[in-house]
N, C-alpha and C positions, 0 to 999 in steps of 0.2 A: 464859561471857560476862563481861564487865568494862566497866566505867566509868572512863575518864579526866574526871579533873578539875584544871584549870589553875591554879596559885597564882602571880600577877603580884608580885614587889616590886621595888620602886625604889629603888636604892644610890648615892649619891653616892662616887668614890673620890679621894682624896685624898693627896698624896703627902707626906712624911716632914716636911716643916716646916707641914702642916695644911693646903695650899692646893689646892684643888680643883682638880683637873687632867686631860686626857685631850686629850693632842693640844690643851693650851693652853687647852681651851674646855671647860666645864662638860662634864658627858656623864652619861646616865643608861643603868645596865647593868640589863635587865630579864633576872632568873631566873625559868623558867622550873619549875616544881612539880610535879611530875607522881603524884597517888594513883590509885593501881589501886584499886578496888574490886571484889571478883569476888564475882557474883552467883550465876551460874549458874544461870538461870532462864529455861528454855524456847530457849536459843538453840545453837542445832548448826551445829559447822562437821566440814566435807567437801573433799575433793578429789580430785585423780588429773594426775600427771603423765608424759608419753610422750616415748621417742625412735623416730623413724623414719627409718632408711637406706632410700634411693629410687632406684632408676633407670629412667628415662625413656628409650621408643627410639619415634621419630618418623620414620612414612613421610611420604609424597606422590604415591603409584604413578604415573600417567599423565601427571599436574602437577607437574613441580616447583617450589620454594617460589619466586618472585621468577624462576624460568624456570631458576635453575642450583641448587636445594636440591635432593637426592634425599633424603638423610635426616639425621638429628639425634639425638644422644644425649647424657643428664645423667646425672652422678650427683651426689648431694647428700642431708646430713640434715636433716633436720627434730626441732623440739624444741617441746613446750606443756606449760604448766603453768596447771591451773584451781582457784580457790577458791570453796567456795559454803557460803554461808551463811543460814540460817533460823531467822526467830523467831517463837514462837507463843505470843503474850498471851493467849489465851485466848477461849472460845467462838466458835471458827472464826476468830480475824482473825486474820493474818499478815503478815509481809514474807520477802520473798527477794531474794538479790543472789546474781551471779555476776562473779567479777573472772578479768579474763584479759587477752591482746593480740587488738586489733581486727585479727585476721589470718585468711585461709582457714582454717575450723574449726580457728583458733586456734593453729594452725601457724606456725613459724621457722624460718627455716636459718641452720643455724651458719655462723659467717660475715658474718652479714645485720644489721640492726638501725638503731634509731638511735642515729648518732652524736652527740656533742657538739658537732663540728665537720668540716664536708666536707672537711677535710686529712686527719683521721685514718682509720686504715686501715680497711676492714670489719670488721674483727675484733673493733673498739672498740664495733661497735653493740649496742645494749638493746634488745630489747623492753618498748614501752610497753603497762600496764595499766589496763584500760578496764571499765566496768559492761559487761558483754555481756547479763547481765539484771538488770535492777532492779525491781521491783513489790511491790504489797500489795493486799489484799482479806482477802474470807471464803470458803472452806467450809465449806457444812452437809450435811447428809445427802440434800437433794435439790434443792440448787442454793446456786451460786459464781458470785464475779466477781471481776477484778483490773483492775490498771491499769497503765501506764509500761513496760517495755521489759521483752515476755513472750513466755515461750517458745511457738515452734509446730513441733512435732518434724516434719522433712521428710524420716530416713531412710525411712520405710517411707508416705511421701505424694508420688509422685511427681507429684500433681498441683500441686503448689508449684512444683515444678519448672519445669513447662510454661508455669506461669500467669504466674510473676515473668520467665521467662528463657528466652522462645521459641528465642532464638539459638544457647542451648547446649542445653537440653531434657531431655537426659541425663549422667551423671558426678554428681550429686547439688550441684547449685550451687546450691542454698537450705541444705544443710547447709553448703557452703564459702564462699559470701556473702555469708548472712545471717547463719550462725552459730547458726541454728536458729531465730533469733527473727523480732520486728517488735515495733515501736512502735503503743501501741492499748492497745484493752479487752478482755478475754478473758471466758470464763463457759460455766458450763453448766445445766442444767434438765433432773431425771430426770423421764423422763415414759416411763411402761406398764415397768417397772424396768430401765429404759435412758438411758441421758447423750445429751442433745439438746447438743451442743458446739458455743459458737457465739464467731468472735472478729470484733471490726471494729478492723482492721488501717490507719494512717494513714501512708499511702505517702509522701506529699508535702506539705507545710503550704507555704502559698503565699499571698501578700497578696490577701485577699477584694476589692478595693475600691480602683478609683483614681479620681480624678474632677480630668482635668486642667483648666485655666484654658481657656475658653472651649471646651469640647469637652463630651462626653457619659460619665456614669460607665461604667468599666471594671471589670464583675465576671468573678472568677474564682474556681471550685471546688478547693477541697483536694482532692486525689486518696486517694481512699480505696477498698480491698477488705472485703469481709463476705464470710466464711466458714461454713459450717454441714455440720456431719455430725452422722448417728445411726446407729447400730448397733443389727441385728437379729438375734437368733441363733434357728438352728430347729436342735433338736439340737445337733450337732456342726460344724455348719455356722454360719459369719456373714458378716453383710453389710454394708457401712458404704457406705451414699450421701456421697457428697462434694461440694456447691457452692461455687465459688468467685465472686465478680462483683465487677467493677470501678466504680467509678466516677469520674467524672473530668472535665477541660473540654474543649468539643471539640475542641483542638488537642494529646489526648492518646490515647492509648491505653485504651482500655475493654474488656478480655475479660473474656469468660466462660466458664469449666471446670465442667465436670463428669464425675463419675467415680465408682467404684467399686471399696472394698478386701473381695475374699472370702478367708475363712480356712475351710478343708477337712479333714477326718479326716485323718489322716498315713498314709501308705500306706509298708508294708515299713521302721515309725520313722520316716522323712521326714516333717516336718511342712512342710505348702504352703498357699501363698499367692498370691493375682494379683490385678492391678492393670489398671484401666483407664480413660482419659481422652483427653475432647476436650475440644477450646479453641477459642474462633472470637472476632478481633477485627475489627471491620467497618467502624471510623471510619477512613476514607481520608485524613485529613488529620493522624494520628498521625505523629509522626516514622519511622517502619517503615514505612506505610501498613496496608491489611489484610492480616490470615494466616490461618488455620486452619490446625489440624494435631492426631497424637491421640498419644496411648503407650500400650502395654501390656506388664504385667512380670510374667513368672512366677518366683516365689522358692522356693529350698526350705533346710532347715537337717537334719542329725541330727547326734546323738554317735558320735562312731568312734572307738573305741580312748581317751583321753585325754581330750582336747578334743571339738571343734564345728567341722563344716564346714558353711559357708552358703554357696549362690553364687544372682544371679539373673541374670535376661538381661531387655534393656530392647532393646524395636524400638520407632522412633518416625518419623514425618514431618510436617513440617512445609511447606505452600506460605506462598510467599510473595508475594501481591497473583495468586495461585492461577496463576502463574508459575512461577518456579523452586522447582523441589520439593527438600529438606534431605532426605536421609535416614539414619537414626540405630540404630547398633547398639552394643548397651555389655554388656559381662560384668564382672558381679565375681565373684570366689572368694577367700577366706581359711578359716584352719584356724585355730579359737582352744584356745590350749592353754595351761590353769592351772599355774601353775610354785609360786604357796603362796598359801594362804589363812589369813586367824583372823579373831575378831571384832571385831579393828581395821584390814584394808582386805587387800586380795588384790595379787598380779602376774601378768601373764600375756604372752606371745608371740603375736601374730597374724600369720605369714605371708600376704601377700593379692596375687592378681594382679588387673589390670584391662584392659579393653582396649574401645577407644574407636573406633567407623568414621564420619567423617561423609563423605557424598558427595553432589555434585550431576551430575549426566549431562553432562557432557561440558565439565565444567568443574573440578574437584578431585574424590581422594579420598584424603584424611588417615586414617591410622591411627596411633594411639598405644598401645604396650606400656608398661605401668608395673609392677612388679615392688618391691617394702616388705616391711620385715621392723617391727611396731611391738612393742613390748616399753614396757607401760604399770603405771603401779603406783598404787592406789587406797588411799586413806584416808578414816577415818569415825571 
């Protein structure tokens, strides 16, 4: 850890026959001081950065895209880099930050960025670095709470999914954008020696209060979700309830999810897991209008030979104003394979395929192949 500390002084310059000069006109040159101070007390920094070559192959089977698209294909890399940092003063308080690009889990393609100027070519762009989490609080031994922009981990919660982003449902779009987080207060409360986890998540901040000239006051609700899960284990077996619910004004959107993560004895090594969830939003005057719709995902992972192979399958549907009915198939597969470790951060290879079906009866059905090779490298 370290402390910067600034030393401001003020130089008059003055040129060879004593007359104070700079461009004719007095001018003061402020240097600039800079003491390191290094503490090293309680503060950790971490990272991990990845390349991923991608290719993208897009159907349309029966529909084609705009009436003449049959299919589509990209190839392209991707590039992210994250720093995170923690500091613990003592008896449970803390702060954490995560710095990265406000991009799809924090993904780039080379090539891409921003530029300094719209003349110059792609090539020239940067990615811009952003808080992607910033917060502070305490843990103690049976209950925490934090604040400001906290993480809420949505690989293995598909019900984030469903709840933030009925449209897409599947492909993990709360890990690609949100970025795993939300703005809000976080915390949890052990109770029967279990984590009561509960976060209230502030979607939308929005002017409480108008009250024009000769008319009547105009209230309006910040849109806000509350989250709570607990985890039961019997044996070998666990069970995590999951609720989500929305709140909101009436010319929004208000769902409510709920669902359930079971983790199972691993059978022949196989370690498994499944997921389940519905969603029902019933305010008709929401910009969507009403939907319901559920998911269910069955996961499994073992070691073979080197590495780790994990893949799960996600079936989902969605009606909309219980109308036209979405429906949703997704596979992932990857094989993660350690290429060096020590006790200052690892690399590894993750081959991974995906594949995406969404269709409506008689009106699309999109399939998406995608095919990545990541090769990421972690430091601590």
């Amino acid at each position: 850890s370290f402390r910067i500390l600034f030393h401001v002084y003020h130089l008059n310059i003055y040129n060879y026959k004593g007359t104070e000069t700079i461009m004719s006109k007095s001018k003061t040159l402020i240097i600039f001081t800079i003491l390191i101070q290094l503490s090293w007390a309680g503060i950790t920094f971490s990272g991990n950065a990845a390349l991923r070559p991608r290719f993208d192959h897009k159907t349309f089977g029966d529909y084609p895209k705009d009436g003449i698209l049959n299919s589509s294909g990209d190839s392209y890399i991707l590039y992210r880099g994250r720093i995170r940092m923690i500091a613990d003063i003592g008896e449970g308080w803390f702060f954490n930050a995560k710095l990265s690009t406000n991009a799809p889990a924090n993904y780039n393609r080379l090539g891409k960025g921003d530029k300094l100027d719209d003349s110059n070519p792609d090539g020239s762009g940067r990615s811009s670095i952003y808080f992607m989490e910033m917060f502070w609080g305490y843990h103690k031994k049976n209950t925490g709470a934090w604040v400001g922009i906290i993480p809420v981990n949505g690989i293995n919660n598909p019900g984030l999914d469903i709840h933030y982003y009925p449209k897409l449902m599947v492909n993990i779009p709360w890990v690609l954008y949100n970025n795993n987080a939300t703005t809000g207060f976080g915390g949890y409360y052990v109770f029967n020696n279990e984590k009561i986890n509960w976060t209230l998540s502030i979607d939308n901040d929005v002017t409480n209060y108008e009250e024009p000239v000769g008319s009547d006051k105009i209230s309006r609700l910040d849109n806000i979700t509350v989250m709570v899960d607990y985890q039961f284990h019997f044996d070998d077996f666990s069970v995590k309830p999951i609720m989500l619910l929305t709140i909101a004004d009436d010319d929004e959107a208000t769902p409510t999810t709920a669902g359930v993560q079971v983790k199972i004895p691993g059978i022949s090594k196989f370690s498994l897991s499944g997921n389940a969830y519905f969603t029902s939003q019933s305010n008709s005057d929401a910009p969507d209008g009403k939907y319901e719709g559920w998911l269910v995902r069955g996961k499994a992972s073992r070691k073979i030979g080197k590495g780790t192979l994990t893949f799960w399958l996600d079936v989902a549907e969605m009606d909309w104003d219980m109308e036209d009915t979405h429906t949703f198939t997704f596979f992932w597969g990857h094989y993660l394979i350690p290429v060096y470790s020590s006790d200052f951060g690892s690399v590894t290879v993750r081959p991974t395929f995906r594949y995406l079906n969404e269709a409506v009866d008689g009106i699309m059905d999109v399939s998406l192949y995608r095919f990545e090779i990541t090769t990421e490298i972690k430091f601590k």
